[in-house]
Structure formats: C-alpha cells, structure tokens
C-alpha positions in Angstrom: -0.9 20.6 -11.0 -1.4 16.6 -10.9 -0.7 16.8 -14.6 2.5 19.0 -14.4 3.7 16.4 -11.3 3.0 13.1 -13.2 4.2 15.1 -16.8 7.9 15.9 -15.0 8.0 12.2 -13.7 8.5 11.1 -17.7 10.0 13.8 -18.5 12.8 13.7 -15.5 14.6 10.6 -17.7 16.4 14.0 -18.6 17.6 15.2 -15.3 16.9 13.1 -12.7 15.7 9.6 -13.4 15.5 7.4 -10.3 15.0 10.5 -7.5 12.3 12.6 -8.7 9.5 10.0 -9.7 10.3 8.4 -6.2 10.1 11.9 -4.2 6.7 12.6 -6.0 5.7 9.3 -5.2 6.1 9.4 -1.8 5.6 12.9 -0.9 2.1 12.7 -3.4 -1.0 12.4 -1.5 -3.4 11.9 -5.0 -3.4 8.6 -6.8 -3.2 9.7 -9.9 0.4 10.9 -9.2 1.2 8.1 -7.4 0.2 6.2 -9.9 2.2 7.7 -12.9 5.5 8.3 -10.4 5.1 4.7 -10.2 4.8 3.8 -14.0 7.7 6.2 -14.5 9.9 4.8 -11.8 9.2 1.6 -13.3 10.3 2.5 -16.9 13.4 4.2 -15.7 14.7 1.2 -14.0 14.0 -0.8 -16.6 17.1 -0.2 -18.9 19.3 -0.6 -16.3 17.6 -4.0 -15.5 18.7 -5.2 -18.9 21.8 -3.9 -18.5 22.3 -6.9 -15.9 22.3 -9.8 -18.5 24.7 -7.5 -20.8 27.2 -7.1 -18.1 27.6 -11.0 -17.3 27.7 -11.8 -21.1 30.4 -9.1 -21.8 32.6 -10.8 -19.4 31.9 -14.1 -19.2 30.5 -15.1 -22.9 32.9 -17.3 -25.5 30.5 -15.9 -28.5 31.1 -12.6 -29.6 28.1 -13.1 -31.7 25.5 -13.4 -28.4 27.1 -10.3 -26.8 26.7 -8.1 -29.8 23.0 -9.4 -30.4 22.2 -8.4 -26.3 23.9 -4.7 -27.4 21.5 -4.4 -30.2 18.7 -5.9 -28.0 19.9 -3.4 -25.1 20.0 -0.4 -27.1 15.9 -1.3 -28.7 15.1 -1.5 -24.6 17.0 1.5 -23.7 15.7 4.0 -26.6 12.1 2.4 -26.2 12.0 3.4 -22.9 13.1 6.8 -23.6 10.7 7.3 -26.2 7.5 6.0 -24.1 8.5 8.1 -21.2 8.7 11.4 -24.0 4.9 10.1 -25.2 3.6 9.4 -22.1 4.6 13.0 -20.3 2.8 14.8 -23.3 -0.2 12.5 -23.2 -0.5 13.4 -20.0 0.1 17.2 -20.4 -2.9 16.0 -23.3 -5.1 14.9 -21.2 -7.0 17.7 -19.6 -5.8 20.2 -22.2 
C-alpha cells in the first residue's frame, strides 16, 4: 500500500496534480509517504513556478528574442518534470517488486 500511495502521487500529474499529493501528505501517517507526497508536490509546482518569470517577460519584455528563449527554457522545465514524476512512480512501484 505505501508504494501504491507514493506511486499515485507521481503519477497524479495526470489527474490531479496539486490535491492529491497534498491529501496523502497530510492524511499519511508513514514517512515514507510523506516523504514522496512531498517530493511530488514539489515537482508539480515547479512548472508553474517558472511559469512566473515567463508571464512578466511576455508582457513587459522589448526583446522578442529573451521571451522566445524563456518558452524554450519553460517547455525543457515543464516536460522534465513530467518525465521525472513518470520515472519516479515506477521506481517506486520497482522498489519492493
């Protein structure tokens, strides 16, 4: 069960990114939830972190050149994200397999 738990705290960057890493985080008593809900809260708000600096260059930048380099840097963030949060819900499906 504590792998299925921390597994579908990755995983939820499919259905429900922000809400179900931070229900299993509080409601889990074990710390090795805890401790994954945490890592996967953490890499869900990530994206939308860098999404900040985008937003304020979009509408207040005089280079079209720097916004278009934050996109590309954006989209690496956004798609490394989603692929470590894919990896690291089968590693730990993995672990005690």
């Amino acid at each position: 069960m504590r792998q299925l738990l921390s597994a579908l705290s990755y995983f939820s960057i499919f259905f429900a990114p922000f809400i179900f890493p931070i229900i299993v985080w509080i409601a889990s008593n074990d710390s090795y939830v805890a401790m994954h809900s945490k890592r996967a809260l953490i890499s869900h708000i990530l994206p939308f972190v860098a999404a900040v600096p985008l937003l304020i260059l979009t509408f207040g930048a005089d280079n079209p050149g720097s916004v278009l380099g934050y996109v590309i840097l954006f989209i690496i963030i956004y798609f490394g994200t989603f692929i470590y949060n894919i990896v690291k819900g089968i590693q730990v499906l993995r672990e005690y397999a």
